[in-house]
N, CA, C, O and CB atoms as a CASP TS submission, in Angstrom:
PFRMAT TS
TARGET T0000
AUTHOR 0000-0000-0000
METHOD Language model
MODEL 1
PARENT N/A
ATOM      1  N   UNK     1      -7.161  -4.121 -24.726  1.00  0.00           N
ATOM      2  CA  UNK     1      -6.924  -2.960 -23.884  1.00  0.00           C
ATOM      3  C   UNK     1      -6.684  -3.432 -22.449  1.00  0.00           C
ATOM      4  O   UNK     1      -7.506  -4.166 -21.902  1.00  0.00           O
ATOM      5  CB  UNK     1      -8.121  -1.966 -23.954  1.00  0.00           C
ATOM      6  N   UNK     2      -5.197  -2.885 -21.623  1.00  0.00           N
ATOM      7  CA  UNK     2      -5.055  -3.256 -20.334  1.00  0.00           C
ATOM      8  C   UNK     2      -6.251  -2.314 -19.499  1.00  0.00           C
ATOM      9  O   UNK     2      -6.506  -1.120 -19.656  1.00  0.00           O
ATOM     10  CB  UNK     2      -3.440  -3.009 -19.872  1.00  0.00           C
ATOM     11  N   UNK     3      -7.027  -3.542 -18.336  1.00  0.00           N
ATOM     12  CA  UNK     3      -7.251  -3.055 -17.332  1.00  0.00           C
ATOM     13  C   UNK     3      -7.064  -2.992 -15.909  1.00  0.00           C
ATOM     14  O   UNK     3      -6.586  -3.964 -15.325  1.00  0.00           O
ATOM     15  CB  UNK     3      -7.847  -3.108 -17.470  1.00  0.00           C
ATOM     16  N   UNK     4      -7.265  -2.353 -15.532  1.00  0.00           N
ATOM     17  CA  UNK     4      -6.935  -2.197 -13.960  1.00  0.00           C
ATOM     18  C   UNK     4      -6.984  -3.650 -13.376  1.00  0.00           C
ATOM     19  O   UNK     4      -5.938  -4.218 -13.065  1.00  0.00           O
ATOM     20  CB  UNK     4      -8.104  -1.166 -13.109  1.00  0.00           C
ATOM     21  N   UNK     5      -7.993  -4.140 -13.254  1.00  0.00           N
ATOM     22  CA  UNK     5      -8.004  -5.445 -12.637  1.00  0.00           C
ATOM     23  C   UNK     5      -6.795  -6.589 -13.106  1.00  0.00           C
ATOM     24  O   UNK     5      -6.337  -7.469 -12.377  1.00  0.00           O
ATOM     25  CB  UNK     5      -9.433  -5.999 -12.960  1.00  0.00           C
ATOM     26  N   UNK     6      -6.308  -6.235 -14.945  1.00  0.00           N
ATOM     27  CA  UNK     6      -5.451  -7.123 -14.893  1.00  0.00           C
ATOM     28  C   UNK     6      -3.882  -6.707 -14.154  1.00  0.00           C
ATOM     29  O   UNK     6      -3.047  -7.597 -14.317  1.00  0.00           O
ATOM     30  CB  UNK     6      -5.417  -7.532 -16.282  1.00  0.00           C
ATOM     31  N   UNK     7      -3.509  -5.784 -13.567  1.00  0.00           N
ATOM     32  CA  UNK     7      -2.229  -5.661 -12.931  1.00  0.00           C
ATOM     33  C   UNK     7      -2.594  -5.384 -11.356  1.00  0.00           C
ATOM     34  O   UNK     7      -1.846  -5.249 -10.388  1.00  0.00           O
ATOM     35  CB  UNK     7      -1.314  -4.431 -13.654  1.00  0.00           C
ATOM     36  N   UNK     8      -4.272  -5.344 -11.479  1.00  0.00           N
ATOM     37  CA  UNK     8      -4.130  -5.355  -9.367  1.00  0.00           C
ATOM     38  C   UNK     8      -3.942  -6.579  -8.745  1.00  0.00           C
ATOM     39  O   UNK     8      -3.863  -7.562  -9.481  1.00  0.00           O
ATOM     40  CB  UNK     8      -5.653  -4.881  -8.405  1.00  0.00           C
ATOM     41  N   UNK     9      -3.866  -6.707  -7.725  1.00  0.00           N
ATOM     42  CA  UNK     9      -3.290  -7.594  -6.598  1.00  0.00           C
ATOM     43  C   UNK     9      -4.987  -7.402  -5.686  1.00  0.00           C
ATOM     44  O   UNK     9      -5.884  -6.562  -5.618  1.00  0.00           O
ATOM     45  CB  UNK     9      -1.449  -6.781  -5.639  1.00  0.00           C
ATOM     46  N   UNK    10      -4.670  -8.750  -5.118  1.00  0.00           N
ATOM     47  CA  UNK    10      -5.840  -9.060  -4.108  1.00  0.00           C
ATOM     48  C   UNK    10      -5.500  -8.889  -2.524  1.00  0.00           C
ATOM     49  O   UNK    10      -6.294  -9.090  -1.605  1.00  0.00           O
ATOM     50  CB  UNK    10      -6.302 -10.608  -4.336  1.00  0.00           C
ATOM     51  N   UNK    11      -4.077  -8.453  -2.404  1.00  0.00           N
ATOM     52  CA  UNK    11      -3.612  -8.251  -1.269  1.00  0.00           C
ATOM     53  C   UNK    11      -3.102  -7.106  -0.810  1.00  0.00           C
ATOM     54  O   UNK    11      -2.154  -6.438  -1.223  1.00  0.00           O
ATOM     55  CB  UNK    11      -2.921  -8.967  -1.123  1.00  0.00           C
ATOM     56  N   UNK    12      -4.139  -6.884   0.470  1.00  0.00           N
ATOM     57  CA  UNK    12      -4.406  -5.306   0.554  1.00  0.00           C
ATOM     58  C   UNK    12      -3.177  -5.179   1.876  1.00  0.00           C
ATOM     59  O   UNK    12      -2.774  -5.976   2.723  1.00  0.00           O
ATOM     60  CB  UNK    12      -6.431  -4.745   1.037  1.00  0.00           C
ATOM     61  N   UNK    13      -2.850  -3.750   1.538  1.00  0.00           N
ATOM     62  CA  UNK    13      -1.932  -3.612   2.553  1.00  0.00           C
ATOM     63  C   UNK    13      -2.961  -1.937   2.917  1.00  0.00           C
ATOM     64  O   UNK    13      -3.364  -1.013   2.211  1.00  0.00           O
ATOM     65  CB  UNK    13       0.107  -3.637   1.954  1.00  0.00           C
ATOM     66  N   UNK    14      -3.055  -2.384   4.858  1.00  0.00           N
ATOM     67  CA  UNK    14      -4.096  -1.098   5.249  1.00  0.00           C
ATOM     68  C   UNK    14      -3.292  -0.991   6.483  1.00  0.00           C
ATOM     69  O   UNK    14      -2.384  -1.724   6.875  1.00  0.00           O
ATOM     70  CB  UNK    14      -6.022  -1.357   5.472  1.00  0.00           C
ATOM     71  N   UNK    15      -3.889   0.241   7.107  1.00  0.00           N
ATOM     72  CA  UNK    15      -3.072   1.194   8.636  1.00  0.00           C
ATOM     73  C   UNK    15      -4.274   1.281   8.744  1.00  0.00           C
ATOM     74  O   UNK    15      -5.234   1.234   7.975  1.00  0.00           O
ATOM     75  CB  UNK    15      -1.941   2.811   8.738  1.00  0.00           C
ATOM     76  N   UNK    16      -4.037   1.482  10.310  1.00  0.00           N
ATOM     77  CA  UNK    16      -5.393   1.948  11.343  1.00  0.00           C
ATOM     78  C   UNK    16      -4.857   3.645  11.235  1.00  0.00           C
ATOM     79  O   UNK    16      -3.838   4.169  10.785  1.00  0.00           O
ATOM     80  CB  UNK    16      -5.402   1.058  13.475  1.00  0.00           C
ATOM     81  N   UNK    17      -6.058   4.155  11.868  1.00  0.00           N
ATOM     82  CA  UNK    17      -5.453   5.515  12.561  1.00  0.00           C
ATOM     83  C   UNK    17      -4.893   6.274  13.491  1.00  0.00           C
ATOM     84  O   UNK    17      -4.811   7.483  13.707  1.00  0.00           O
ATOM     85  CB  UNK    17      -5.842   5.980  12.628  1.00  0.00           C
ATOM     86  N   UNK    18      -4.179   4.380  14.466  1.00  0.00           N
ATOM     87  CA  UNK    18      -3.251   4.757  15.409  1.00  0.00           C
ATOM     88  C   UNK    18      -1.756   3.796  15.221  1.00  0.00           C
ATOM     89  O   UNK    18      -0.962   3.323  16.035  1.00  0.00           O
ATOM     90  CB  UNK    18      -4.019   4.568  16.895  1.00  0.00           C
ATOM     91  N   UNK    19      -1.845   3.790  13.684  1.00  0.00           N
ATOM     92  CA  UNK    19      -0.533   3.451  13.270  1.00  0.00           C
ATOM     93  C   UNK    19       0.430   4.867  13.621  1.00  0.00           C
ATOM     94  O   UNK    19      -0.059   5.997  13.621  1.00  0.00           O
ATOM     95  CB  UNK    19      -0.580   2.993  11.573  1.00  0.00           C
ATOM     96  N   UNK    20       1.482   4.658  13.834  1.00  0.00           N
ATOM     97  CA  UNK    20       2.446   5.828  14.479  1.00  0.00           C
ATOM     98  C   UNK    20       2.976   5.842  12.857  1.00  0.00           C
ATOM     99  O   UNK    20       2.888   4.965  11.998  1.00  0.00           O
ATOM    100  CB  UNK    20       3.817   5.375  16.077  1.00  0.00           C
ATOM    101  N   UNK    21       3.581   7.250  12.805  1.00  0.00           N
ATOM    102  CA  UNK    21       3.660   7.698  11.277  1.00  0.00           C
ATOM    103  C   UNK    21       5.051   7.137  10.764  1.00  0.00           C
ATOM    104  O   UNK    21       5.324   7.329   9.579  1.00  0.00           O
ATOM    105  CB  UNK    21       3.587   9.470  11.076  1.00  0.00           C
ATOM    106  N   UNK    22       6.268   6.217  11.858  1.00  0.00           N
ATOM    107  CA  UNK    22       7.600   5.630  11.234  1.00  0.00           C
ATOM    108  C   UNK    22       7.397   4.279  10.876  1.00  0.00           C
ATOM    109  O   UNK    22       8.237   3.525  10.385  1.00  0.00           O
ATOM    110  CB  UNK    22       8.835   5.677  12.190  1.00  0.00           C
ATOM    111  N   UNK    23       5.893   3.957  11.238  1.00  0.00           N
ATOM    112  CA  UNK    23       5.647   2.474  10.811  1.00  0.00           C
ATOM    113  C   UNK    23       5.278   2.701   9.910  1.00  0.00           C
ATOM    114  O   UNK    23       5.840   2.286   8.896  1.00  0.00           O
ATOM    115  CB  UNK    23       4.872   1.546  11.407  1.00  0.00           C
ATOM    116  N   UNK    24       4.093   3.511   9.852  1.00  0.00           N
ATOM    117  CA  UNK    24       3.004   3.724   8.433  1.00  0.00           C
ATOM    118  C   UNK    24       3.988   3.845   7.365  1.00  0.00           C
ATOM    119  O   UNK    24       3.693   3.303   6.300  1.00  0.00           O
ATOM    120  CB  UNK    24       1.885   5.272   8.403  1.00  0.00           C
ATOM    121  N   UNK    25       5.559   4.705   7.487  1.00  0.00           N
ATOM    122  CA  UNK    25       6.432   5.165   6.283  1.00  0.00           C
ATOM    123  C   UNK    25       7.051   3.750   5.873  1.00  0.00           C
ATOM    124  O   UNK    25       7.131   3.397   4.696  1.00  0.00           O
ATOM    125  CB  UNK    25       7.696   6.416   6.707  1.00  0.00           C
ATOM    126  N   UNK    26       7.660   2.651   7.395  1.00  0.00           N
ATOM    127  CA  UNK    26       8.505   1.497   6.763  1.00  0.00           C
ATOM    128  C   UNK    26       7.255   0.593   5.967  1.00  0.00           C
ATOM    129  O   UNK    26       7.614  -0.097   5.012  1.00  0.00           O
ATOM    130  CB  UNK    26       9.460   0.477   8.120  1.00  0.00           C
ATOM    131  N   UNK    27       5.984   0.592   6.303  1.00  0.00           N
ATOM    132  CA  UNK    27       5.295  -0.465   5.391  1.00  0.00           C
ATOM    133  C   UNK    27       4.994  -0.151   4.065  1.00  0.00           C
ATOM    134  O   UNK    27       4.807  -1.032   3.226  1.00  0.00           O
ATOM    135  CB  UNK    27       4.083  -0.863   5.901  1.00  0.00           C
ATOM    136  N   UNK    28       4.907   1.622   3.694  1.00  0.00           N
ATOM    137  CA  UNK    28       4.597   2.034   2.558  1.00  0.00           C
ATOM    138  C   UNK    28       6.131   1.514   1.742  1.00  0.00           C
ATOM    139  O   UNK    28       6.099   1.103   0.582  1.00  0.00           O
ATOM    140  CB  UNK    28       4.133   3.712   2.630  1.00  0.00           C
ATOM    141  N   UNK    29       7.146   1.585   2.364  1.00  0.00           N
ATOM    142  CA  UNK    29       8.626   1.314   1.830  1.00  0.00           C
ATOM    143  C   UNK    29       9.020   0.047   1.417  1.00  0.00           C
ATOM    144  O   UNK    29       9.576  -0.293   0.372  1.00  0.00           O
ATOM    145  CB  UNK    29       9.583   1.611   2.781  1.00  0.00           C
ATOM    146  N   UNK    30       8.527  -0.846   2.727  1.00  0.00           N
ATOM    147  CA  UNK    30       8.484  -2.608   2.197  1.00  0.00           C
ATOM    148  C   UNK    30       7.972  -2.800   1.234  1.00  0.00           C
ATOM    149  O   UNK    30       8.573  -3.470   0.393  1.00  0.00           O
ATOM    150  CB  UNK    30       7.806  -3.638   2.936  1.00  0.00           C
ATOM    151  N   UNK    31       6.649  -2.297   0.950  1.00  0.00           N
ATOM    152  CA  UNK    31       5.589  -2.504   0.206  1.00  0.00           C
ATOM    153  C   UNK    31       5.658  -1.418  -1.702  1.00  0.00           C
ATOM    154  O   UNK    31       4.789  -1.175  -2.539  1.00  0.00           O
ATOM    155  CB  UNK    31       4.248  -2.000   1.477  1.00  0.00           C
ATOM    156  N   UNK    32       6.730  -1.179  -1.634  1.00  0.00           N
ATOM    157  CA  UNK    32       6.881  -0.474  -2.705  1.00  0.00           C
ATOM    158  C   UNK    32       5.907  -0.100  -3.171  1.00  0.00           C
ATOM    159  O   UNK    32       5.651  -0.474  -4.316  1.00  0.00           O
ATOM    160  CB  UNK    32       7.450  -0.925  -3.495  1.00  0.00           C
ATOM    161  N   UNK    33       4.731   1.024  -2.282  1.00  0.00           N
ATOM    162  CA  UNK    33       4.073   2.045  -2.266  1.00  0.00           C
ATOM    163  C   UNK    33       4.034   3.057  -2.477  1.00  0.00           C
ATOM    164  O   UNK    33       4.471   3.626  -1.476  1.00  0.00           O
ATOM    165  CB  UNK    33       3.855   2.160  -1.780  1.00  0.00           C
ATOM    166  N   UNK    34       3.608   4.181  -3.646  1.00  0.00           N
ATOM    167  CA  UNK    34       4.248   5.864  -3.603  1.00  0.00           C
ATOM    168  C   UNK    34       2.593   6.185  -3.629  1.00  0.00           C
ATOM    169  O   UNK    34       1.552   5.584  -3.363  1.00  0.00           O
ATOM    170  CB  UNK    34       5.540   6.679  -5.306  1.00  0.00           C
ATOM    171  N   UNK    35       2.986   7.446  -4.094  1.00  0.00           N
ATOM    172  CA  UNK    35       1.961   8.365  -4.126  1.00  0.00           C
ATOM    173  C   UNK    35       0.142   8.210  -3.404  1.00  0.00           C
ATOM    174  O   UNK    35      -1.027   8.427  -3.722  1.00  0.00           O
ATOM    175  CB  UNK    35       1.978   8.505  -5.602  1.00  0.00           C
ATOM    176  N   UNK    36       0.843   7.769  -2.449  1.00  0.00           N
ATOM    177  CA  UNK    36      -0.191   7.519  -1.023  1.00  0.00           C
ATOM    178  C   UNK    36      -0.970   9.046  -0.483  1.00  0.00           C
ATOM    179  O   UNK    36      -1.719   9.044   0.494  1.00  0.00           O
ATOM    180  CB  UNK    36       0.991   6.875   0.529  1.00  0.00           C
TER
END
């Protein structure tokens, strides 16, 4: 049975809460990020 741990990644991608919201969108985009 797949688990979570076998397809996560150890490399965290995080924002502060004075990331401005066109950065926060290009890193979720680099980072082929959805449902954030």
């Amino acid at each position: 049975m797949l688990k979570a741990k076998d397809i996560m990644t150890t490399r965290m991608i995080t924002l502060t809460p004075d990331t401005h919201i066109t950065d926060a969108a290009r890193i979720l985009l680099e980072n082929r990020i959805n449902g954030a």
